[in-house]
C-alpha positions in Angstrom: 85.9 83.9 117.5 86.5 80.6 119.1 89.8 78.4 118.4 90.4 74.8 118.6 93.0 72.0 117.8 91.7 69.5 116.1 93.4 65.8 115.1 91.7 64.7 112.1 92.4 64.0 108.5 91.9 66.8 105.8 89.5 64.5 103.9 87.4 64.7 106.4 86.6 67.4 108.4 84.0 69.6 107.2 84.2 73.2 107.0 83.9 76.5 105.2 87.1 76.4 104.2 90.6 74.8 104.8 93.4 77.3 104.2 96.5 75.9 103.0 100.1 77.4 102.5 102.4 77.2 99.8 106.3 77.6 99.3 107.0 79.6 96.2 107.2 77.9 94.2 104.5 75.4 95.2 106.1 71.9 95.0 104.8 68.4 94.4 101.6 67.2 96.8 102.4 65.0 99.9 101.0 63.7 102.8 97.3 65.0 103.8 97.6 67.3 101.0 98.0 64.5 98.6 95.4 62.3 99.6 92.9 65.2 99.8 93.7 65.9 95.6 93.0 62.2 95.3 89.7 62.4 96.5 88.9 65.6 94.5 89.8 64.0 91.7 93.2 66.2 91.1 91.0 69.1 91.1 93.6 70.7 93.5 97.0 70.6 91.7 95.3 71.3 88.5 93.4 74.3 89.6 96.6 75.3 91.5 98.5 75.5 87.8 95.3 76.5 86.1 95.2 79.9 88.5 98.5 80.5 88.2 99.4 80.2 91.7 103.0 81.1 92.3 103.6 80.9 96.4 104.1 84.4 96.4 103.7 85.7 100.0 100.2 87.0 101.1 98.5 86.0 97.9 95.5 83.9 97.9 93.5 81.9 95.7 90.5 80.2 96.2 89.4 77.0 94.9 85.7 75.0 95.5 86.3 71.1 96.4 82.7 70.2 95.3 82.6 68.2 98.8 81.4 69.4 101.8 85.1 68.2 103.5 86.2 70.6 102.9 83.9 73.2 101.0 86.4 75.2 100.0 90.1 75.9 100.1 92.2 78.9 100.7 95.4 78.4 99.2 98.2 81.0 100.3 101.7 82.0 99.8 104.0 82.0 102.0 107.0 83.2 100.0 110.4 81.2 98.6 111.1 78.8 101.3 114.4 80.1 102.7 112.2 83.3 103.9 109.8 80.8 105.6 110.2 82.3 109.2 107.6 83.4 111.7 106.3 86.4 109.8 105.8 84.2 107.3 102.7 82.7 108.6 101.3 85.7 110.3 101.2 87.5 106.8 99.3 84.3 105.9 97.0 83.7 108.1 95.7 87.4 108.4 95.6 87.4 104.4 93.5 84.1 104.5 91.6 85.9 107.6 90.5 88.8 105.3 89.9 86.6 102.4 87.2 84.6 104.5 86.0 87.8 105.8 85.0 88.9 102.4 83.3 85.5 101.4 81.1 85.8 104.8 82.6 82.5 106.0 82.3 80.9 109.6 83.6 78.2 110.0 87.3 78.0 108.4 90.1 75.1 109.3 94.1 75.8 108.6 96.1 72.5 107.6 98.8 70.9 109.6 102.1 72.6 109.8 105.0 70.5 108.7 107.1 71.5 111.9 108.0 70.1 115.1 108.6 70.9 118.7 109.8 74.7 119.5 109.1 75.7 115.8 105.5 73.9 115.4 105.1 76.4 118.7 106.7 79.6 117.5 105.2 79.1 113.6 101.2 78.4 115.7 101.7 81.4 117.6 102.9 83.3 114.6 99.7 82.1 112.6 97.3 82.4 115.8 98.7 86.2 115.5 98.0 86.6 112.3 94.4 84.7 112.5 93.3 87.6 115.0 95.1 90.4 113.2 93.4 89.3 109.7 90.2 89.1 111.4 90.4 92.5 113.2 87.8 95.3 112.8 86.5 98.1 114.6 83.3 98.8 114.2 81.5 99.7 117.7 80.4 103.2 116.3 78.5 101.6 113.1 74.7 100.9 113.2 75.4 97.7 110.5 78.7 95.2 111.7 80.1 92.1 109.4 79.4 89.4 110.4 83.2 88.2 111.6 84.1 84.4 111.2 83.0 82.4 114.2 85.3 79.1 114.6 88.5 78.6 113.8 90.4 75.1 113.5 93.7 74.4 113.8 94.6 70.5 112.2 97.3 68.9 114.2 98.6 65.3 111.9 98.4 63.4 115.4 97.6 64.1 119.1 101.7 64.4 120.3 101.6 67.7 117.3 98.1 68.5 119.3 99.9 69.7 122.3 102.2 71.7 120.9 100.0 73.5 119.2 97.7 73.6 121.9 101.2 75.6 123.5 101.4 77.9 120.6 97.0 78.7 120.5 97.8 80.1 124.0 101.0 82.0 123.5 99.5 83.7 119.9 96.2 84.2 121.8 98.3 86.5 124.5 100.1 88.4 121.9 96.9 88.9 119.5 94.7 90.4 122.0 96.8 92.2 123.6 97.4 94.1 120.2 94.2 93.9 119.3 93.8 95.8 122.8 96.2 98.2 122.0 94.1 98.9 118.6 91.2 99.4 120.1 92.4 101.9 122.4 93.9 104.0 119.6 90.8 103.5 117.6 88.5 105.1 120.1 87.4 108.4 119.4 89.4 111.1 121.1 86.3 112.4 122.6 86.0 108.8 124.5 89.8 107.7 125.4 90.6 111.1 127.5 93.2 110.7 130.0 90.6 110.3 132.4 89.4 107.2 130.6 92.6 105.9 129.9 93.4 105.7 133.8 90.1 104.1 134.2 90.7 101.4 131.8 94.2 100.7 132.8 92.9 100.4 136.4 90.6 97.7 135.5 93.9 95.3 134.7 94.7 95.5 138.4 93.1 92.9 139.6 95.5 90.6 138.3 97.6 88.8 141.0 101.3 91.1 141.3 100.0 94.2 139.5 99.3 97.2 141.1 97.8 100.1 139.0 98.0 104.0 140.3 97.1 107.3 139.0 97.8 111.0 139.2 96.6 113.9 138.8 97.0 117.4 138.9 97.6 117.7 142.4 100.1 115.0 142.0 102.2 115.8 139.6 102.4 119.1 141.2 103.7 117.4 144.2 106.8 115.8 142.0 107.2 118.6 140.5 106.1 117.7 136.7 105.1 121.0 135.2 106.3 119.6 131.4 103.6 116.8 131.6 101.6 120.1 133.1 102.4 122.4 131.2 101.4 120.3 127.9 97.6 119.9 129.2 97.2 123.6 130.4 95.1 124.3 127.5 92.6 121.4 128.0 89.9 121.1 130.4 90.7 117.4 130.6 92.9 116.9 133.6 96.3 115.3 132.9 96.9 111.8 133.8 100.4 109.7 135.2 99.4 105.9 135.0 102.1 104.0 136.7 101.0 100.1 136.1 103.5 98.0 138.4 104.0 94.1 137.7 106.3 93.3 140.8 106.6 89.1 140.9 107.9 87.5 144.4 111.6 86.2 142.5 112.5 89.5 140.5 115.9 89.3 138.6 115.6 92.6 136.7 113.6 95.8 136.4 112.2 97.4 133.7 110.5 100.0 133.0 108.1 101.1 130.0 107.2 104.3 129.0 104.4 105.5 126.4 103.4 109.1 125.2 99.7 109.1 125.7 98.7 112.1 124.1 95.0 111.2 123.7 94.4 114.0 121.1 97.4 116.4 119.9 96.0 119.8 118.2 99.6 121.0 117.8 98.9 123.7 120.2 99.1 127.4 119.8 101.7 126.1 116.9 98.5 124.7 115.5 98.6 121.9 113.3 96.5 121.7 109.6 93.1 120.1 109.2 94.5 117.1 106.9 97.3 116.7 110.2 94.9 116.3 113.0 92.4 114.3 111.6 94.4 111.0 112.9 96.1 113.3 115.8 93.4 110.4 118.2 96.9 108.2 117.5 99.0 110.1 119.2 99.0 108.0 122.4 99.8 105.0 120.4 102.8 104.4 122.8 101.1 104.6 126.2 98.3 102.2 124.4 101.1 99.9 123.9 102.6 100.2 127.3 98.7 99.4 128.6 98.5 96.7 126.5 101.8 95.2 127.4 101.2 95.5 131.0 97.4 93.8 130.7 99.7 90.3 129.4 102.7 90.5 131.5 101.3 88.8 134.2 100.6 85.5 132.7 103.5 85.5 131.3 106.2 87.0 133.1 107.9 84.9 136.2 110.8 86.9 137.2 110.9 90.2 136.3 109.6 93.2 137.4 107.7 95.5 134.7 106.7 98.8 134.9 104.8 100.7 132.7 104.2 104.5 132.8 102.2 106.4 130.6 101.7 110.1 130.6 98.3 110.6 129.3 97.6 114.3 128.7 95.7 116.1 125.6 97.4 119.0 123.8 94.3 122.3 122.6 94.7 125.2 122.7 93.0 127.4 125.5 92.8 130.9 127.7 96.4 129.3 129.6 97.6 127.1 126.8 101.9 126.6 126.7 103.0 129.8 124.5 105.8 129.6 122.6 108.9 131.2 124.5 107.8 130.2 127.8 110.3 128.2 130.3 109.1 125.4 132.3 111.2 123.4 134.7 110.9 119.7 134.6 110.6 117.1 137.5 114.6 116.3 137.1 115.0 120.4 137.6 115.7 120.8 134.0 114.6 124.1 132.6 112.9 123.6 128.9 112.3 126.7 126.9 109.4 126.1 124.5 109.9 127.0 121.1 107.0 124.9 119.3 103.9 123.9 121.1 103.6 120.9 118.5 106.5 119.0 120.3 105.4 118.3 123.3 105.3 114.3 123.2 109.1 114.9 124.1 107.3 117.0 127.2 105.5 114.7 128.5 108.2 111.8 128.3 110.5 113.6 129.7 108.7 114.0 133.0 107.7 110.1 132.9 111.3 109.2 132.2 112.3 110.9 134.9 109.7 109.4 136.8 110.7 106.2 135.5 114.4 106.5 136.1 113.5 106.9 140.3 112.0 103.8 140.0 115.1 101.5 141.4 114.6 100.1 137.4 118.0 98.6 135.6 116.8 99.9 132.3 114.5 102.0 130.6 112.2 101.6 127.3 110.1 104.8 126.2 107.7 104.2 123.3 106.3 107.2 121.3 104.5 108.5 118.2 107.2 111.1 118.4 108.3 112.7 115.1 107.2 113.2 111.3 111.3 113.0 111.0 111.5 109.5 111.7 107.6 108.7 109.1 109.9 111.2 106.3 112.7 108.7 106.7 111.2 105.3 107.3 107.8 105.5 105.7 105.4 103.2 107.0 107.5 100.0 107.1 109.4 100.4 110.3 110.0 102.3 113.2 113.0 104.0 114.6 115.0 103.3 117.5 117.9 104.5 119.5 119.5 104.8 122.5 122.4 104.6 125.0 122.9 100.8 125.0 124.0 98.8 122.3 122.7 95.1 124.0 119.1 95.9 124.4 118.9 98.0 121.0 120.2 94.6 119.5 117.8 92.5 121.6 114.7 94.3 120.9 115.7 94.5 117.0 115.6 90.7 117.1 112.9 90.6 119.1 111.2 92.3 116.3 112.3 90.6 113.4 110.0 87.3 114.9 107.0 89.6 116.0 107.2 91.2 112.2 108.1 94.7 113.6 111.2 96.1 111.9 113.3 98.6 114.1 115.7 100.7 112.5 118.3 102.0 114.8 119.2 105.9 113.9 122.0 107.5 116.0 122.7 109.6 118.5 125.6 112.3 117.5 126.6 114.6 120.5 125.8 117.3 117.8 122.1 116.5 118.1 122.6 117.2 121.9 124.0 120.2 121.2 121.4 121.8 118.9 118.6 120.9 121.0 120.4 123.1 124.3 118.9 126.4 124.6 120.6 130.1 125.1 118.0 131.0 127.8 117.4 127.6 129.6 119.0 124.6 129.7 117.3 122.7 126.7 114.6 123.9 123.8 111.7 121.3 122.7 112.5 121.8 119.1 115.2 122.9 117.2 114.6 122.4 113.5 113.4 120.0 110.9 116.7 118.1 110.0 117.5 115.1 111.8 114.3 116.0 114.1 113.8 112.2 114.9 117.6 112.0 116.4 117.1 115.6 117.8 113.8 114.0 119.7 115.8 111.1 121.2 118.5 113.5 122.4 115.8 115.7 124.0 114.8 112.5 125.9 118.2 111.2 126.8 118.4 114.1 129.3 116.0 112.8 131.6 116.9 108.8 132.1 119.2 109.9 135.0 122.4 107.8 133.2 119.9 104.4 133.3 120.8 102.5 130.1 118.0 104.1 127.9 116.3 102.4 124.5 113.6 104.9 122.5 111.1 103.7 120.0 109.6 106.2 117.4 106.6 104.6 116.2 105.2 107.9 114.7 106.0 106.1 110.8 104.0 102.8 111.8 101.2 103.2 114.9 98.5 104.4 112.4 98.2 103.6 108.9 96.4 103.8 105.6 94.7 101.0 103.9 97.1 100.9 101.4 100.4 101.4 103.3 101.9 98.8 105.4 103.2 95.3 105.3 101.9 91.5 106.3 98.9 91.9 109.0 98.7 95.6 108.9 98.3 96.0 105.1 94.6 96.6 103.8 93.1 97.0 107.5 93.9 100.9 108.1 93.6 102.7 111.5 95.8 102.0 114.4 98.4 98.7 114.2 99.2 98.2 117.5 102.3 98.2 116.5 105.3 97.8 119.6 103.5 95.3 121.4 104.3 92.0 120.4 108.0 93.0 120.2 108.2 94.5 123.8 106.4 91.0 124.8 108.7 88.9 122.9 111.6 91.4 124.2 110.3 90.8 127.9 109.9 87.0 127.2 113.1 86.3 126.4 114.9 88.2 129.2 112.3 86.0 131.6 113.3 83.2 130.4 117.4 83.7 131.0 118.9 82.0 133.8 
């Protein structure tokens, strides 16, 4: 799909179609809009009324011009107009995306936003987003492919609103793709994105200038002592896998470090899981695919801060020396675990990264993980959980998600789910119970940042979806969402940008 920014009037410049959004309710014609009903003869606002068109966010309606500029046009809510914010437009454009989809289009133009300066740029990145969400598919496995649109115009009303947008294209180009990368990677079978292959593919982002990508494998994580991360893969032939991707800039201010759970298939263990459970259980290194996908933007767009990202990459089957339940294994901080379910052992694999992480001279740590059903039972798919032991950047990256369109929902952390997850026989259990199992997860993980102020994201409720389930630009696609990305860049952004 190629994008460009385009300076030309609405009455003339052919294409497909020219999608067009509407407050709810839509108000009187002006401008562009207007003069294009003119020279259709009214045929817009009458069809508009004639439809019954409301403004309603994410609905569409199409209407034929009987001119060839434009052929067609996409009308689209974007909701009452106090709600008009970033997600806004990205639920928009990917619901006009899908719509041209469907009609086989290739070429499709979207009208001049009304904005100016910093939000002309935020609302064009927000709509670029959405313009590559909508138009996401995977479809490498099938013998017949659509046929995807080809071109994609964005109208500017004069050459100074050009460049801004031209500012936006490039920022919502970043954040697309690297979602769109983090899809993919879910989305490949689990018999393709093995540990082994996710190393390689995360080592093929180190050529970038400031980024340096390593790997380990079982010989080194015996060496640092990591026999949770171990102990999770014993039952695979697949080797296990720590990915350490390291963005270090000349002028660092801060250090961060990102964690993902890169389970590439979960079974559930000898505590196996049902046949309807596993069928998705590919999505289970969601987080580490976000991480990856993170890492591959930061450096073209981070100046002063040094990002890590970590993922433990690891597959969890059951074999001749897979974990049992009741055995103790000691973790690389010298915490003793005893295993009472195999099916938790995300929270095993973290931990060992965490601790990893939290040797890593870093001022703060982020772990991101499809890590409990708890947190899906109480969330269901329209937000993930977080929590943590710092206030300020569970606040930050909340905001941070409100403009990406990725709701966070902060659960606590009572000293009584501490206690419940400490073991008579070793100095923590994996699992303790369904209640509160999402808060009981976080507490597990807590032991292992070394005191570094500590932020956990539980995507499990929103990395892989439905077709039905969902909101704005995941809604209708189904599969992996990619979900953590765009709020960790916006997150990481925003802290570069501080002086």
């Amino acid at each position: 799909m190629v994008f460009q920014v385009v300076a030309k009037p609405l009455t003339s410049y052919p294409c497909d179609a020219l999608v067009v959004g509407f407050v709810e309710p839509p108000g009187k014609l002006e401008g562009q809009l207007a003069s294009l009903d003119r020279a259709m003869g009214r045929r817009l606002s009458l069809s508009l009324q004639e439809e019954g068109f409301t403004g309603r966010r994410g609905h569409t309606t199409l209407l034929h011009t009987g001119r060839a500029a434009p052929r067609r046009i996409i009308a689209i809510g974007l909701g009452p107009e106090r709600e008009v914010g970033p997600e806004a437009f990205r639920t928009a454009a990917a619901a006009a995306m899908r719509r041209a989809a469907d009609l086989k289009l290739q070429h499709v133009a979207f009208a001049p936003l009304r904005e100016r300066d910093a939000r002309l740029r935020l609302y064009t990145q927000a709509r670029v987003e959405g313009i590559i969400l909508g138009a996401y598919r995977f479809e490498r496995y099938r013998s017949e492919q659509g046929r995807p649109v080809a071109t994609v115009s964005l109208l500017a009303a004069d050459r100074t609103q050009a460049k801004v947008v031209e500012r936006g294209l490039a920022d919502g180009k970043a954040f697309g793709e690297a979602t769109t990368l983090a899809r993919d990677l879910v989305n490949e079978p689990p018999n393709v994105m093995t540990p082994t292959r996710m190393a390689e593919r995360a080592a093929e982002f180190g050529k970038q200038p400031g980024l340096r990508v390593t790997s380990l494998g079982a010989g080194g994580l015996t060496r640092l002592g990591m026999n949770a991360l171990l102990g999770v893969g014993r039952g695979s032939a697949e080797e296990a896998r720590l990915i350490v991707m390291d963005y270090a800039p000349a002028h660092q201010r801060r250090s961060i470090a990102l964690v993902g759970k890169g389970v590439t298939f979960d079974s559930g263990g000898l505590d196996i899981k049902t046949a309807d459970q596993m069928v998705s259980m590919k999505s289970d290194m969601a987080g580490a695919a976000a991480v990856m996908a993170v890492m591959s933007a930061v450096p073209q767009m981070i100046k002063h801060l040094r990002v890590v990202g970590i993922m433990a990459a690891v597959e969890n089957l059951i074999g001749p020396t897979a974990m049992k339940p009741g055995d103790i294994i000691k973790a690389m901080n010298g915490k003793t675990i005893e295993i009472t379910n195999t099916d938790a052992e995300g929270r095993l694999a973290l931990a060992d990264a965490i601790a990893y992480a939290a040797g890593q001279r870093v001022n703060e740590i982020i772990d991101i993980a499809t890590l409990t059903g708890g947190a899906e039972v109480a969330l269901g798919p329209f937000a993930a959980a977080v929590m943590g032991t710092d206030q300020k950047i569970i606040d930050a990256l909340r905001d941070a998600g409100e403009e990406a369109g990725e709701r966070l929902w902060q659960l606590p952390l009572y000293e009584e789910y501490r206690e419940a997850m400490k073991s008579k026989i070793a100095d923590l259990r994996n699992s303790s119970g369904r209640w509160g199992s999402a808060e009981k997860g976080g507490a597990f993980l807590r032991e292992f940042t070394g005191g570094k102020p500590w932020v956990h994201l539980d995507i499990a409720p929103v990395a892989f979806l439905e077709r039905d389930e969902g909101t704005g630009p995941y809604r209708s696609m189904g599969g992996a969402t990619g979900f953590g990305v765009r709020t960790l860049l916006t997150y990481l952004r925003r802290l570069d940008a501080r002086r």
